[in-house]
N, C-alpha and C positions, 0 to 999 in steps of 0.2 A: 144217490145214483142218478137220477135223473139230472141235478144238476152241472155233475159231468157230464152226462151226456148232451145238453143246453150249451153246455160251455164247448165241448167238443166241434160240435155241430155249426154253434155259431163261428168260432176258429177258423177251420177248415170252410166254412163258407167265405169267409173272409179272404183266406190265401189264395183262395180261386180265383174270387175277383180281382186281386191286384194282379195275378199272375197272368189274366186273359184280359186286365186291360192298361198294364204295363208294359207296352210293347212296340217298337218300332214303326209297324204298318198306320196302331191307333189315330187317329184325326178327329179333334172337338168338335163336338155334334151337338147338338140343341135338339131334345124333346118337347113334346107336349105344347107346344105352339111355343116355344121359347122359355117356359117355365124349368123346365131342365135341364143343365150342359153338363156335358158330361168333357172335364176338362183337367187334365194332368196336374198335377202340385204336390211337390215333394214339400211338406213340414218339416223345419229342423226347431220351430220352437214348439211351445205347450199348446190347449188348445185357444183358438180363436185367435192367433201369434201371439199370445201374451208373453211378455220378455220374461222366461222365465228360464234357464238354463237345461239342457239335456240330463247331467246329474240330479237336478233335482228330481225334474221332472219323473226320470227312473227309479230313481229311488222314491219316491213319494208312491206312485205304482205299484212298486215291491209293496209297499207296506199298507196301502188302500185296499188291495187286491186279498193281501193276508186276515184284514179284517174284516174283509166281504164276506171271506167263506165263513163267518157264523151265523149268516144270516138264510144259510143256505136250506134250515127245516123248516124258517118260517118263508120265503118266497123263494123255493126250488129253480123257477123257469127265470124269473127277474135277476137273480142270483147269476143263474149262469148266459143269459146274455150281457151282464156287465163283465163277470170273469171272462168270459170268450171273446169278448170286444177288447176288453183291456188286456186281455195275453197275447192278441193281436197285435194291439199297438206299441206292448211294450216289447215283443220279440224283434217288431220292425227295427223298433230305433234301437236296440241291441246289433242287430245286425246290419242296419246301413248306417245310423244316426240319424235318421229321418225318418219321417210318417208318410208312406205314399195319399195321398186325398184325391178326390177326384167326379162328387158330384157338387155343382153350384145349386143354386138357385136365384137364377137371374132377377126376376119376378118379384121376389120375395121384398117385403117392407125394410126399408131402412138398410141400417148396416146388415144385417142378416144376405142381403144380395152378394157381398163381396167374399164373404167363407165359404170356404170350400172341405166338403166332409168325406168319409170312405161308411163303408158298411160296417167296419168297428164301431163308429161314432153314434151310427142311427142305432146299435143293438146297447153300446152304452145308454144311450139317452130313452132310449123303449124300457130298459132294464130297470133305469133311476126311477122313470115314471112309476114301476112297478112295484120297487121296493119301497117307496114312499107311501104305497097305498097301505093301508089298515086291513089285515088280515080276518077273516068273519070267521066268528067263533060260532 
């Protein structure tokens, strides 16, 4: 239960953000002394652009996602911010063919400056972190 609700949660925070900052008026801003832009980019490939087909790519999702949910007694909350980031991203590119993205980090070392991520990606990658970790008995 809870990690539907995780999953939920993260979801719908998701659609919010691209829906309040996919939008006509929006204009690229820089936070944080320049550490953070917050800067429009429609993905039509995998992540990081790897040349990797939209088919695949959704179908691999279908089937990532399917095998997630076993994991979901032993890491509940990690569980469901990888499921609620990745239903996120895979309803987008269901529904446009693209991945809305939209924060940089300019700053940042190396290649790492030039990707650009959405709140699906930081609740995937918080979630990976999680699931990875060794559950205490």
């Amino acid at each position: 239960m809870l990690t539907a609700f995780i999953a939920a949660l993260t979801l719908g925070g998701c659609v919010a953000a691209r829906w309040y900052l996919d939008r006509p008026s929006r204009r690229e801003k820089e936070h944080a002394g320049g550490r953070v832009r917050l800067k429009a980019l429609w993905n039509e490939g995998a992540a990081f652009s790897l040349p990797i087909g939209r088919d695949v790519v959704t179908a691999a999702s279908v089937v990532l996602l399917g095998v997630l949910w076993n994991k979901r007694k032993e890491h509940p909350v990690s569980t469901g911010l990888v499921l609620g980031g990745g239903l996120s991203n895979l309803l987008e590119r269901l529904r446009q063919g693209k991945v809305y993205d939209y924060v940089q980090f300019p700053k940042a070392p190396g290649r790492w400056s030039r990707y650009v991520f959405n709140l699906a990606d930081f609740a995937i990658i918080l979630g990976g972190v999680g699931l990875m970790s060794r559950k205490k008995r």
